[in-house]
C-alpha positions in Angstrom: -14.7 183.1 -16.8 -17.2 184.3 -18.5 -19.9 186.3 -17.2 -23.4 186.9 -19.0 -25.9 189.7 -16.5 -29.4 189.6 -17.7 -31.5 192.6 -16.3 -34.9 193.0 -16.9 -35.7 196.7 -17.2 -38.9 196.4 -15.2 -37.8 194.5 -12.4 -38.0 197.1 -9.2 -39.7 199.6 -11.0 -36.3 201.0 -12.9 -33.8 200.6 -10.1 -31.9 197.4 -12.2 -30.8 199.4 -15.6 -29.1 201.6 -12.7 -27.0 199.0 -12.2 -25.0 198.8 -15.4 -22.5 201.5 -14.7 -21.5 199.6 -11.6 -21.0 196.4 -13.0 -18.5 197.7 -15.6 -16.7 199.7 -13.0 -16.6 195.9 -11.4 -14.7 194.6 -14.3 -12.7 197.4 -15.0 -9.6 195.6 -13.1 -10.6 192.2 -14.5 -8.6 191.6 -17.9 -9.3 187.7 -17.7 -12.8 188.0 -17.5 -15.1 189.0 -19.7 -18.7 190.5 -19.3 -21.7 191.0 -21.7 -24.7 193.0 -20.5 -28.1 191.6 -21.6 -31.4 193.4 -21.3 -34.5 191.7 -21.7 -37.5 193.0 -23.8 -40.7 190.8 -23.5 -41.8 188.1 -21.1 -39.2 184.5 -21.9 -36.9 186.8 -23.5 -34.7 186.0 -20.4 -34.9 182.2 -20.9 -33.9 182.8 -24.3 -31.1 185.1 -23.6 -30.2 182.6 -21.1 -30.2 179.5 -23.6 -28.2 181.0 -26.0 -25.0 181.5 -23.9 -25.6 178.5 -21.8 -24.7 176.6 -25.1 -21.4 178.8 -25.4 -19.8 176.3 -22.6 -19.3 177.6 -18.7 -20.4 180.7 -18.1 -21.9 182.3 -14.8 -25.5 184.0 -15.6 -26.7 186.8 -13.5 -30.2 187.6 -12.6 -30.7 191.4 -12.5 -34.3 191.5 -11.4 -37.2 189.7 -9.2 -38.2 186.1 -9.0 -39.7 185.4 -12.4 -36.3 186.6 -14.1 -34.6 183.9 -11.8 -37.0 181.5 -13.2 -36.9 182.1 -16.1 -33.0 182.2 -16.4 -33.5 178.9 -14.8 -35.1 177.4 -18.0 -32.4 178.9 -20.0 -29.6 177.0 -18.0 -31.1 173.4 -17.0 -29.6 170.5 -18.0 -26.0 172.8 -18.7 -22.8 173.7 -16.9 -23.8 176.9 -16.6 -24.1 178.5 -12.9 -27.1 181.1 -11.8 -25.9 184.5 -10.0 -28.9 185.8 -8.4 -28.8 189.8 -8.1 -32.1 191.0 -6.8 -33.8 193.9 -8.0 -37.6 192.5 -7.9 -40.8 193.4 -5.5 -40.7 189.7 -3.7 -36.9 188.4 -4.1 -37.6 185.1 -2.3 -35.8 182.6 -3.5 -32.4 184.5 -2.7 -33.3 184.5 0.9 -33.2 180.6 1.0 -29.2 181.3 0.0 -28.2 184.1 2.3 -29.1 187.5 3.9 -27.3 190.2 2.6 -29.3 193.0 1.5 -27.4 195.4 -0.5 -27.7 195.1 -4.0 -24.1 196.6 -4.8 -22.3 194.5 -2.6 -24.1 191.1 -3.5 -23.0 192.3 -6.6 -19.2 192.6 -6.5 -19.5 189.4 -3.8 -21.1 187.4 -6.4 -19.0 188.1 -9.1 -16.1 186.8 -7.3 -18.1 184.2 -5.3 -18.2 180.4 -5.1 -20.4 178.1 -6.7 -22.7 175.1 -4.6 -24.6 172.8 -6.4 -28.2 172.9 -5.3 -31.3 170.4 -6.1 -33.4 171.7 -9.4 -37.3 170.9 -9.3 -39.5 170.1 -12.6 -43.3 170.4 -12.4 -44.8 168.9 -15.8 -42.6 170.4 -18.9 -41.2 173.5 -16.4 -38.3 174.1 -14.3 -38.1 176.1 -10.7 -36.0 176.6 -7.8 -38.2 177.6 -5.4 -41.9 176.8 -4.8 -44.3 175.8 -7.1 -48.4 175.7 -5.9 -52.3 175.3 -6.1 -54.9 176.6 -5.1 -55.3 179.5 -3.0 -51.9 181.2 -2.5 -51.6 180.6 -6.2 -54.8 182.6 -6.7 -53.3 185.3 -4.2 -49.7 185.5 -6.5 -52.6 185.6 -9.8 -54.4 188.7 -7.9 -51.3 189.9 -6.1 -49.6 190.8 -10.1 -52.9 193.3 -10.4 -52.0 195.0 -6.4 -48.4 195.5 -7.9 -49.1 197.5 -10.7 -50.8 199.7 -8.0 -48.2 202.7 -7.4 -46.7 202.8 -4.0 -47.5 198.9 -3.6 -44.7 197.3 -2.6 -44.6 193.3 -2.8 -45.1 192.6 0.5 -47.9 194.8 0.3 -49.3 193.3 -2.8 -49.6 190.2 -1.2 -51.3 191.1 2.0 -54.2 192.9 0.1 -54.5 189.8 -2.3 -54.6 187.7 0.5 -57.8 189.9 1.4 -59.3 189.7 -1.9 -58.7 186.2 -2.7 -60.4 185.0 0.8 -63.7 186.6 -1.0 -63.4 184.8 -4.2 -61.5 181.4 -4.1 -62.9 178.3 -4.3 -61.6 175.3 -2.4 -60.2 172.4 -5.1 -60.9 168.4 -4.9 -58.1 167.3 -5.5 -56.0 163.6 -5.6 -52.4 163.6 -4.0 -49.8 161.3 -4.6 -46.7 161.5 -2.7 -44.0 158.6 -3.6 -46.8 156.2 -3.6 -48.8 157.8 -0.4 -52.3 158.4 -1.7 -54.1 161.3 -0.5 -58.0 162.3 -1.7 -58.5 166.4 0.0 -60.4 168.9 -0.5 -57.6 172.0 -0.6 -57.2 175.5 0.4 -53.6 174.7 -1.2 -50.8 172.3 -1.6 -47.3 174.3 -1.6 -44.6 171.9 -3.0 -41.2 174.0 -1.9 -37.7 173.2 -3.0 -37.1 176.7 -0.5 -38.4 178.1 2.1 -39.9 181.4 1.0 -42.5 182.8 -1.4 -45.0 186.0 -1.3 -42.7 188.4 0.0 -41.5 186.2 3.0 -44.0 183.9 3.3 -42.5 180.8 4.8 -45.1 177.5 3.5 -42.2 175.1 4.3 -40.4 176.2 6.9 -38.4 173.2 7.7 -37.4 172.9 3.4 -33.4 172.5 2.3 -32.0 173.8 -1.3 -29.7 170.8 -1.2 -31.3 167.5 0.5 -32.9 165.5 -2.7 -36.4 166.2 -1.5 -39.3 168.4 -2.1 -41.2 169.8 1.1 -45.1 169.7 1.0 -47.6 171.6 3.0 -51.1 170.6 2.6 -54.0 172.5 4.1 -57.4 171.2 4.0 -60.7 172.5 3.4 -61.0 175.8 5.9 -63.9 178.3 6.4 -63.2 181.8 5.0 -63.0 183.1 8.9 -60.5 180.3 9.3 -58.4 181.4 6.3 -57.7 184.5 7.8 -56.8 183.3 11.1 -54.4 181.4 8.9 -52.5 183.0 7.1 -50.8 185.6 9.7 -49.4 181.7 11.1 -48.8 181.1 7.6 -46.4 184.1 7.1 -44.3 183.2 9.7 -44.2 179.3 8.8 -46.3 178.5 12.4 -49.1 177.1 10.4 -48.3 173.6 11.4 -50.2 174.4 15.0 -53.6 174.5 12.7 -55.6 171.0 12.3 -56.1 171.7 9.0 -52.2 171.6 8.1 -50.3 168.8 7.5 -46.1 168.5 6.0 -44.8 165.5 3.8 -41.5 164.9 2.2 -41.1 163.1 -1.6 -39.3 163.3 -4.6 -42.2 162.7 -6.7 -45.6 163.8 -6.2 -48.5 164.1 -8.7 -52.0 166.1 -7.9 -54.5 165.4 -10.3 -58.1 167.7 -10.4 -61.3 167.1 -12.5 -61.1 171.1 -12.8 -58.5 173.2 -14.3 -56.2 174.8 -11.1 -54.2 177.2 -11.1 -50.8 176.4 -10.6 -48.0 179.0 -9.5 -43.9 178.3 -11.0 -42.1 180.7 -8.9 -44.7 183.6 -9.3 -46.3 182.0 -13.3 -49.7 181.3 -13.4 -50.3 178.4 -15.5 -53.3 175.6 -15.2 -53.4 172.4 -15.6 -55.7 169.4 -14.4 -52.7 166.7 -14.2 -49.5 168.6 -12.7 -46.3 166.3 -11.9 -43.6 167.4 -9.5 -40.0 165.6 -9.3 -37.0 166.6 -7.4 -33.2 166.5 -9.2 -30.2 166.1 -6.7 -28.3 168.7 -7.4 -29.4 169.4 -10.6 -27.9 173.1 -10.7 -24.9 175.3 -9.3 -25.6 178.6 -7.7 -23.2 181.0 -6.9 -22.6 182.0 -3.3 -21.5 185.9 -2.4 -17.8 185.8 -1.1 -17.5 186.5 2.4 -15.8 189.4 2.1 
């Protein structure tokens, strides 16, 4: 087997290029596998990486750092028998709660490498891959506002995203937008649509909280058009996934769904910000293999 572990330098301010002695001493004992150490240099340089030994035949690729590595490392492997590793180093690491709850680094680490693979569902939103959640509106304007919080020192994630959440209540403006959900038309004015493939996002924030890695479906949370003293009785419900109480919130299930806007939006891809006026969502069945810590 071979074993590719891409590490962005930043991820967790420094703590992943710590790692690397480790994960030799991991295959010091390990004469039938082999390992190559990548360290990425510039934003999509982990996609690339990822790419480029994806085409090499199966291989298991490691993500050393925070949710965008994941995603990007995801657009590196789609469509190839390649499986994704998921070592997390970053400020949010959300999407590997959706998979298990181990916590320490070094022992996901030496777990993973001799762990089992599953085959989970893979999501596309126009030309981009994700695993996790993809959204508009305003949590996508609290991840935009949250990246300037992080670079704060002694911010962490979580953090981040509870002072954005602050900010963005004060400068977001709520979207008119069309919905279309396997054929179910929906005209709304939006605070946000989260379209989740898992359950967490933000640091923990649970949009979908009933949302399955593996059951051919994406899970959607609208919420409507809500004063700015509403928004903030929100989201506290929000964080914990109890926002389905509020009149304003309402959950759908679909493999396709399509939002279109006569204004730009801002659209978040697993913590990218991109925009877009037409954005198309599609679920694919198990459209890529994980790898699952041993249990021992």
């Amino acid at each position: 087997m071979k074993h590719i572990f891409i590490i962005n330098p930043a991820a967790g301010k420094g703590r992943s290029m710590e790692l690397i002695p480790f994960i030799q001493e991991c295959f010091k004992d390990k004469e039938n596998d082999e390992f190559i150490i990548e360290v990425t240099n510039y934003p999509g340089h982990a996609a690339e990486i990822a790419r480029a030994h994806s085409g090499t035949g199966d291989c298991r690729m490691y993500s050393i750092g925070g949710d965008g590595t994941v995603n990007e490392i995801v657009n590196g492997i789609a469509g190839t028998s390649a499986s994704l590793g998921v070592i997390p180093t970053g400020s949010g690491n959300d999407f590997i709660r959706s998979l298990h709850s181990e916590t320490d680094v070094k022992s996901i680490i030496t777990r993973t490498i001799n762990g089992i693979e599953k085959d989970i569902d893979l999501a596309r939103v126009n030309d981009k891959y994700f695993v996790n959640i993809s959204s508009i509106g305003f949590d996508a304007n609290v991840v935009y506002n949250a990246i300037m919080f992080k670079k704060k020192p002694g911010i962490t994630g979580s953090m981040a995203y509870l002072l954005s959440i602050i900010y963005t209540v004060f400068k977001h403006k709520i979207c008119t937008v069309k919905v279309d959900i396997d054929g179910e038309k929906i005209n709304m004015k939006a605070l946000l649509v989260a379209v989740a493939n898992g359950k967490y996002y933000g640091g923990g924030i649970i949009p979908a909280p009933a949302a399955e890695l593996d059951d051919g479906l994406l899970d959607i949370c609208l919420v409507g058009e809500v004063s700015r003293l509403k928004i903030l009785n929100l989201f506290p419900k929000y964080m914990k996934g109890q926002h389905g109480v509020i009149r304003q919130v309402s959950f759908r299930r679909g493999k396709r769904v399509k939002i279109e806007s006569e204004e730009e939006l801002c659209l978040n891809i697993d913590g990218e910000i991109v925009s877009a006026k037409t954005i198309d969502f599609e679920i694919i069945k198990a459209g890529i293999k994980v790898v699952l810590p041993s249990p021992f």
